[in-house]
C-alpha positions as CSV (number, residue, x, y, z in Angstrom):
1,X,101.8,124.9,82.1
2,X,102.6,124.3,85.9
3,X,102.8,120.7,86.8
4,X,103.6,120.4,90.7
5,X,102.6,117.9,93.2
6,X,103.3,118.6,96.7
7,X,105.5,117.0,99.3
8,X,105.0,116.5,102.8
9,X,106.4,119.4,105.1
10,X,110.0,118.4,106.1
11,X,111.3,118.4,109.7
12,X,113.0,121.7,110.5
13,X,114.7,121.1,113.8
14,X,118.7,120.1,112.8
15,X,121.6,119.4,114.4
16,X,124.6,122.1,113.8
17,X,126.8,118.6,112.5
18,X,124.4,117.6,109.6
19,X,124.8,118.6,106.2
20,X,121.6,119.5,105.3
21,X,120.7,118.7,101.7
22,X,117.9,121.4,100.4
23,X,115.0,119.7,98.9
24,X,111.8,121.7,97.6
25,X,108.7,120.8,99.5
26,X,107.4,120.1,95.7
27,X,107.8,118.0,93.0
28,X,109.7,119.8,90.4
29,X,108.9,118.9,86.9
30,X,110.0,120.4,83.8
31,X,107.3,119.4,80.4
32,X,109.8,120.9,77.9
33,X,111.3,117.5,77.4
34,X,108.4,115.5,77.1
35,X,106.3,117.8,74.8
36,X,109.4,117.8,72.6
37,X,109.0,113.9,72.9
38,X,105.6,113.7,72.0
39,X,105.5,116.7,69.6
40,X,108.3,114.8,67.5
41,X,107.0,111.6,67.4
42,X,103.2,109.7,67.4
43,X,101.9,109.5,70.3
44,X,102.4,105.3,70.9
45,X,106.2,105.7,69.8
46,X,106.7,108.4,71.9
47,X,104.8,106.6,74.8
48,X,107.2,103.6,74.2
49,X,109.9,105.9,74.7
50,X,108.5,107.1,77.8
51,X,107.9,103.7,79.2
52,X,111.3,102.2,78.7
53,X,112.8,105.5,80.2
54,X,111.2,104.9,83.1
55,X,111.3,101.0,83.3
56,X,115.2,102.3,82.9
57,X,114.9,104.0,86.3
58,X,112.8,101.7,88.2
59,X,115.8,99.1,86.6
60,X,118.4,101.3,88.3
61,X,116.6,101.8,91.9
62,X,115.8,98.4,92.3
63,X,120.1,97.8,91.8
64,X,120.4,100.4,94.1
65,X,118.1,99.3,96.6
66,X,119.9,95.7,96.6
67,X,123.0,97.5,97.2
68,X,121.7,99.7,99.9
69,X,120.4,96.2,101.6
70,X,123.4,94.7,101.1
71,X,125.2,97.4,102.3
72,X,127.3,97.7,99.7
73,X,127.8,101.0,98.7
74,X,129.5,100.3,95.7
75,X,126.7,98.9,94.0
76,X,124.9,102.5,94.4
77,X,127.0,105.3,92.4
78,X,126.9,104.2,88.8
79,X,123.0,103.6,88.8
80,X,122.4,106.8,91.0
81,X,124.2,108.6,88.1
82,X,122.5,106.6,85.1
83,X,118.8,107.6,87.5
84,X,119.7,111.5,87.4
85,X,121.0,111.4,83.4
86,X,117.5,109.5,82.1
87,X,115.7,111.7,84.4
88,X,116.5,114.9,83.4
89,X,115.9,113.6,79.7
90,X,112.5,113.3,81.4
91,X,112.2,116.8,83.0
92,X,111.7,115.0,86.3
93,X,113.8,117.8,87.9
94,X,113.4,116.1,91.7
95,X,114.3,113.0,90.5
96,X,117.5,114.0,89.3
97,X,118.8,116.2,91.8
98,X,117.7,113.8,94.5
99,X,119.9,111.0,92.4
100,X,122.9,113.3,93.1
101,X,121.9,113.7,96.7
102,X,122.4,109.8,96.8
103,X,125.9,110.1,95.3
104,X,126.7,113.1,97.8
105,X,125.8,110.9,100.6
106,X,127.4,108.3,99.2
107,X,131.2,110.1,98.9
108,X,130.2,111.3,102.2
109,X,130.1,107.2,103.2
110,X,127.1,107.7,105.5
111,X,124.7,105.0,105.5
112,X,121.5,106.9,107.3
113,X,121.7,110.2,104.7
114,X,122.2,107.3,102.3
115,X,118.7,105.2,103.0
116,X,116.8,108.3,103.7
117,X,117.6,110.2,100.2
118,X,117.0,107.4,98.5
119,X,113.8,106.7,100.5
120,X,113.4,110.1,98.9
121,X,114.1,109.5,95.6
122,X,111.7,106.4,95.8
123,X,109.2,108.6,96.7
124,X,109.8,110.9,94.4
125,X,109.6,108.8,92.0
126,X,106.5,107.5,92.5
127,X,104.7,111.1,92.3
128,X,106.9,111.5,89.2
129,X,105.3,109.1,87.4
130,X,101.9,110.0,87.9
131,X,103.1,113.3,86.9
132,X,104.0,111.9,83.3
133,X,101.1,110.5,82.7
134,X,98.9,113.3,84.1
135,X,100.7,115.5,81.5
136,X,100.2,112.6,78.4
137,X,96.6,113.3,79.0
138,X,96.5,117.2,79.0
């Protein structure tokens, strides 16, 4: 099963003193995880599951969006890393690695990288979601 929703094309022109941080033009999305989930349990305890997972995540990006606004970096590493952990308990691939993009930015204490990976991440997100359910109902 191939579960993929395209991104946007990214902007290719770069300057020579950005770190570029490679991100697939797709959403990557693994099922293993969640077909485990749902093959283990019944399907409205393993729907629970998936809900509080991701009400977990949405938890964790709305602390890191306060700290981003507040600009308080600080605020952003542990819930970046708790984002990437449940994530990849999800097989929401993107959302994981673009959780560590947020920390690399972060260590790298620049505040644009910072707001546009996790503009990223929000957006990733987003698709991500739809992504779980769309699988729930194969």
């Amino acid at each position: 099963m191939k579960n993929i929703t395209p991104f946007p094309q990214a902007a290719h022109s770069v300057s020579p003193d950005v770190v570029v941080l490679n991100c697939p033009l797709q959403l990557v999305f693994d099922p293993a995880p969640l077909q485990l989930l749902f093959d283990e349990k019944e399907m409205h305890v393993a729907e629970e599951v998936v809900c509080r997972m991701l009400e977990d995540i949405a938890l964790r990006l709305d602390m890191m969006q306060r700290g981003l606004t507040a600009r308080d970096f600080s605020k952003i590493d542990k819930p970046a890393k708790r984002v990437a952990i449940v994530a990849k308990q999800l097989g929401l691939v993107e959302v994981a690695v673009t959780a560590d993009h947020v920390r690399t930015c972060l260590t790298q204490a620049d505040g644009v990288a910072i707001e546009a990976t996790m503009a990223r991440l929000e957006r990733g997100f987003d698709v991500a979601i739809s992504e779980i359910w769309n699988f729930r109902d194969l």
